[in-house]
N, C-alpha and C positions, 0 to 999 in steps of 0.2 A: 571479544565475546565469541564463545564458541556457537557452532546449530543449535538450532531449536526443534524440536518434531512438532511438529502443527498438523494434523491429519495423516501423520505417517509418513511427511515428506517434510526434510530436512532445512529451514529459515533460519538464516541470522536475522537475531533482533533487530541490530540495525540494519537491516532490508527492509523487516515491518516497519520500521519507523520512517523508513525514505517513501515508502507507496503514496500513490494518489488517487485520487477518484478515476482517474482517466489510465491508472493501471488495471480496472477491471473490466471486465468484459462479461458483461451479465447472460448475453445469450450468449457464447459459447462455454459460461462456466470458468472462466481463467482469471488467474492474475496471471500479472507479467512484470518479473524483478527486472529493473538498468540502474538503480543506484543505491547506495549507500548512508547512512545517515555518521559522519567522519566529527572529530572536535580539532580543531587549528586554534594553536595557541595564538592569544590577540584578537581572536575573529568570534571566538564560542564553535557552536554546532552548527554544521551546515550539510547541507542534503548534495552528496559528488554524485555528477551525473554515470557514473559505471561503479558497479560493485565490485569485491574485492577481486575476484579472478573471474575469469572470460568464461566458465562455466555458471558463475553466480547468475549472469545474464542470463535467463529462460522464464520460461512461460508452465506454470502447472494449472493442472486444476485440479481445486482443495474437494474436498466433500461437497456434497450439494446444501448440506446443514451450514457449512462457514458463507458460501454462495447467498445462501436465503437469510440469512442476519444481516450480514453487508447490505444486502436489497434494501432490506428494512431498515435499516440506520440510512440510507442515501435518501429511502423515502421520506421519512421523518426528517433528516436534513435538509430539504430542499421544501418542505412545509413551512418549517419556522422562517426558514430564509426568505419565502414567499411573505409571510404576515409583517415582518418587517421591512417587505421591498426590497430587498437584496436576492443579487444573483451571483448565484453561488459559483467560485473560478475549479481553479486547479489548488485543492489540499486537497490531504491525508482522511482516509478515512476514520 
């Protein structure tokens, strides 16, 4: 899969599909890509901890509009999770 342009800055999908919660960083505004979302024959889909090349690895920060969605889905996330007693780990947002 080739880039993607997401706020004018260049994402493989499967980067987006590797991220976690604990890839963003809401007071400085960032995400931060280290892996990849790879399929291995026998195993399915699995999340490699480095993406494809050593510049893949970095840190952007998207618009403050992708910023403030994220916010609000982690808030909402962590709502439901609260009603039902769960504490919420390390996924994807």
């Amino acid at each position: 899969m080739g880039p993607r342009r997401h706020g004018g800055r260049a994402v493989r999908a499967r980067e987006l599909l590797a991220l976690t919660w604990d890839d963003l960083d809401f007071e400085q505004g960032t995400v931060t890509f280290g892996g990849t979302v790879i399929r291995v024959a026998g195993r399915g889909v699995l999340v490699q901890e480095h993406t494809k090349t050593i510049a893949g690895m970095r840190t952007i920060q998207p618009p403050s509009w992708v910023m403030d969605l994220l916010k609000r889905r982690s808030a909402t996330r962590d709502r439901a999770a609260e009603k039902r007693g769960l504490s919420m780990g390390r996924s994807g947002p």
